[in-house]
N, C-alpha and C positions, 0 to 999 in steps of 0.2 A: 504493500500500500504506500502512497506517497507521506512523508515526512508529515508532523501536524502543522499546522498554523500557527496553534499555539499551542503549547504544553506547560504543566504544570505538576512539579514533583516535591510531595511533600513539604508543603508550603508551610509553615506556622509563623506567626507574626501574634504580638502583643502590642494593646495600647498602655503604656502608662497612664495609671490613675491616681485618685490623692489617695494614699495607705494601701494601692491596689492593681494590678495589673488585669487587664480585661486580656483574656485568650483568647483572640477573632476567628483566627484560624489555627486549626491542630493538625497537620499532616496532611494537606489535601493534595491530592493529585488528579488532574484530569487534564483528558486532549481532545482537540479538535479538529478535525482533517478535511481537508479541504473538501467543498459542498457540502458537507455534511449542515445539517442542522442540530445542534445539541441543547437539549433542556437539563438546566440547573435548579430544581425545587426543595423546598422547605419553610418552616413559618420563620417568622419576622424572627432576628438574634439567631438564624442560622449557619450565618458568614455568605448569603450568596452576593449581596452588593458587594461587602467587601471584596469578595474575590474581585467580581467586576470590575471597581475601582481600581485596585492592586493591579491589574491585570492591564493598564493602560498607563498606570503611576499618575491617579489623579489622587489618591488621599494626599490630603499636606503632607508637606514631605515633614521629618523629626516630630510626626504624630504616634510612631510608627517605631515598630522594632521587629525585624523580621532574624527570628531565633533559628530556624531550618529552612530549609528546599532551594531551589529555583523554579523560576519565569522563565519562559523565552516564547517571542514570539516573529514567526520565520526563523527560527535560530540565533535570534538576537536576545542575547541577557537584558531582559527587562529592568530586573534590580539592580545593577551596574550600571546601566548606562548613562550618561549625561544629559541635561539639558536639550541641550542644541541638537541632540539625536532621535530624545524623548518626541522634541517637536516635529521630527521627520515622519518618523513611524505612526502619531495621531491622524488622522483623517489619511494617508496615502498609503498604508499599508494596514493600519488596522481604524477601527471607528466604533462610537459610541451612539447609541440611541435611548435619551434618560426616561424617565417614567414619567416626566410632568412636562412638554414642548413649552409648556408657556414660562418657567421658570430657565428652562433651557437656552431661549431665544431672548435677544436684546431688545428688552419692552418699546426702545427707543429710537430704534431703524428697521427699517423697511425690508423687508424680505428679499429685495432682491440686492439690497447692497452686501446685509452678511452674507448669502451665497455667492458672490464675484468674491467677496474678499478668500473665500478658503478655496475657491475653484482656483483664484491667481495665486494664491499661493505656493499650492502647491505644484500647480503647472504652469507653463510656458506659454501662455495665452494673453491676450489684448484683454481689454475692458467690455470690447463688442464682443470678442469670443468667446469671453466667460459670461457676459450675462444671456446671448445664445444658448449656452449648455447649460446654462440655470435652466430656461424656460423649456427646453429640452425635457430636463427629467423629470420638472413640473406635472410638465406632460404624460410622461411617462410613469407618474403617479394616478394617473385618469382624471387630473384636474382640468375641470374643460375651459378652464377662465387663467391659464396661466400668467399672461400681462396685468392683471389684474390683481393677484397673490403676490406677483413681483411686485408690485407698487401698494402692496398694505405693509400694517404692522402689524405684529401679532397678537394684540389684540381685539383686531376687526376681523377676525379669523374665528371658528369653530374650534373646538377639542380635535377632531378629528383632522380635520385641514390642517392644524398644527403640525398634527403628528405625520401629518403625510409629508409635507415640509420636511421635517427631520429624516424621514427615511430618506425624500431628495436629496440633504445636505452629505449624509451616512454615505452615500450611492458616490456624489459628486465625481471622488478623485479615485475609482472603483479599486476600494479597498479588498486584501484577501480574507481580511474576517473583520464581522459585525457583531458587537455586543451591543445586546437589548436587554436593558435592563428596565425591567416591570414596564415594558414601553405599553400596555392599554389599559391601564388602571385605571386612568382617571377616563375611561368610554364606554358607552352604553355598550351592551351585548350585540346588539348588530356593527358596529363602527369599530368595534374588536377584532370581530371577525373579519370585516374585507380590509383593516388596518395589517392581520396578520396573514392570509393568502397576497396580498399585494407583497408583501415582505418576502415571503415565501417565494412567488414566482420568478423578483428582481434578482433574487436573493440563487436562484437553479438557471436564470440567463445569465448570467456575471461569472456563476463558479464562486460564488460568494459563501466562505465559511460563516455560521450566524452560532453566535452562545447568547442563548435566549434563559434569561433570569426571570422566576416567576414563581407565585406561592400559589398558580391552578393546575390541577393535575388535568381537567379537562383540557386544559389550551398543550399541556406538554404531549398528551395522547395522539392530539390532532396534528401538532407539527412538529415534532420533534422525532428525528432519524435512533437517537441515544437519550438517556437520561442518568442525570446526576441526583439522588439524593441525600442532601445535605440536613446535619442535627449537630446543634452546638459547637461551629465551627471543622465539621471533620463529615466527609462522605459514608453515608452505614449502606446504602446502596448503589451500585450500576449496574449498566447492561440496555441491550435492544433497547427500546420504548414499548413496543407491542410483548414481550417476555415479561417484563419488569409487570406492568399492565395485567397479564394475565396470571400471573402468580408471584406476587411480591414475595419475599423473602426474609423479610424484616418488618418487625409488629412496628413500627411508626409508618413505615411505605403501607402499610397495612389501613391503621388509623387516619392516612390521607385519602386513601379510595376513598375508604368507607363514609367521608363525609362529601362525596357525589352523588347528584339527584339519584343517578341510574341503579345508586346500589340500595334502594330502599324501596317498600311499595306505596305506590299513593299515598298521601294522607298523615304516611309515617314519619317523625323526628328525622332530623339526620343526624348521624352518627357526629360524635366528637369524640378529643382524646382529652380525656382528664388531665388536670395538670395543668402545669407552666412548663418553660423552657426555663433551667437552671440557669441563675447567675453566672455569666462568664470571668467571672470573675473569682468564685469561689467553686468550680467545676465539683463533682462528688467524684469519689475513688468510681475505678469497675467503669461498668456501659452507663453510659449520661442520660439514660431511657428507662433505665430500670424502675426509675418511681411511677414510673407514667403507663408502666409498660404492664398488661395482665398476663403476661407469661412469663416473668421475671422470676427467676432460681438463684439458689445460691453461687452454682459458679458467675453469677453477674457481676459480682462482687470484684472481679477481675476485668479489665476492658478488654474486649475483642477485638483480635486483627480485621482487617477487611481486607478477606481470602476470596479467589475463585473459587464459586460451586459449579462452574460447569469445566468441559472438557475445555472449551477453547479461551478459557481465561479472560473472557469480556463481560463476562457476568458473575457481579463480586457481591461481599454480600458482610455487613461486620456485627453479625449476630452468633452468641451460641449456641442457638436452635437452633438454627439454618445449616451450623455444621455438624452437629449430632443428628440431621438430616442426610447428610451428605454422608458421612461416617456410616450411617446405615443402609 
């Protein structure tokens, strides 16, 4: 298979706090490969923004204390690098799509000025030639009024418009991978969905790697090639999407199905996981699930690795029932 995009190995980073260090991330590893689309889920104090962040070096910088692993993306050491290279690799080699367009966007100019300014930035183009290939991908966003979006602000714009803006921006300087991080949160459920097929489609004409950040298991089912799931900073699950989907492996991938419409009958609750997500700051000994968890034994009391349960080692699993499954 070709090289990933991006890769991630055994990442852990701490934020200093006052009396306390917040553990963001614990060991994470994951990759991306070119086309692919990969889904990263979990709830909120999971690490999946962080990663996102991290993974572009947008957290302030000496916020930060990265204890294990490396980044690279193309082969580029992300955590090493400099400035002046950081700003090479943003938008022309990799790109970011945030979860809220209208915080994202310069309340204060025009839509078609920030798009020429990163289109000339990073390429070799006129002022006529980048703002032609603004109205271009406009276009090619399905907005039928592109001169029109070129000459607003962003806030005489819809949520949705917004957000389609940003995937043009995302697209501009045709990056090899696209982080989307919670990019339809703030959209109604139709404006989601052709927010996330539009991304999709740009996303399989480009050859455009996509690590899509999200706490819905429905949107990761529908488009996502792989999935990451992420608890307390550290991945307890991966593998396929439709595998993972059809027999989780671990009682929290477990406890996320199970709060979708489809797994209940009419009329009935939906499921939840009792509990909170532990302090990161005060992590517990053993698996960080164990309280939350109705299957929880005394070997919990030890943390589990996250092993391969199948033969070809893409379906991983960091539970110990899943390997006294496996064992059996």
């Amino acid at each position: 298979m070709n090289s990933p995009v991006l890769s991630i190995d055994n990442l852990s980073i701490e934020f200093p706090a006052y009396r306390s260090t917040v553990k963001a991330l614990n060991g994470v590893s994951l990759e991306v490969r070119p086309g692919e689309i990969v889904g990263v889920i979990g709830e909120s104090g999971s690490g999946k923004s962080v990663t996102a962040m991290l993974s572009l070096r947008l957290l302030p910088e000496r916020s930060y204390r990265v204890s294990s692993g490396s980044l690279h993306i193309l082969g580029r050491d992300m955590l090493a690098a400099q400035e002046k290279d950081l700003l090479k690799v943003r938008g022309r080699d990799a790109a970011m799509i945030f979860q809220e367009p209208m915080t994202a966007l310069n309340p204060t100019r025009r839509i078609g000025r920030q798009m020429t300014d990163v289109i000339i930035h990073h390429q070799q183009l006129s002022k006529a030639e980048a703002r032609a290939k603004a109205v271009a991908l406009l276009r090619d966003m399905h907005i039928a009024d592109p001169e029109q979006v070129m000459d607003s602000y962003p806030f005489e714009l819809s949520g949705g418009m917004r957000q389609r803006v940003m995937i043009a921006l995302a697209f501009s300087c045709d990056p090899q991978l696209l982080i989307a991080d919670e990019p339809t949160t703030a959209l109604d459920v139709t404006v989601q969905r052709q927010v996330l097929l539009l991304l999709r489609e740009k996303a399989r004409q480009r050859g455009t790697a996509i690590l899509l950040i999200t706490h819905d298991m429905a949107l990761v089912s529908q488009f996502c090639d792989r999935v990451y799931v992420m608890y307390t900073g550290a991945v307890v699950e991966q593998g396929i999407t439709a595998e993972v989907m059809a027999a989780p492996q671990h009682p929290y991938t477990r406890g996320l199905l199970s709060g979708l419409p489809e797994q209940v009958e009419p009329g009935q609750e939906l499921m939840t996981i009792p509990g909170q997500v532990p302090n990161l700051s005060a992590l517990p000994d053993g698996c960080t699930f164990r309280d939350r968890c109705a299957f929880a034994m005394t070997k919990c009391s030890e943390r589990p690795p996250l092993l391969a349960i199948d033969a070809s080692g893409q379906r991983k699993s960091a539970c110990w029932l899943s390997m006294e499954k496996q064992a059996s």
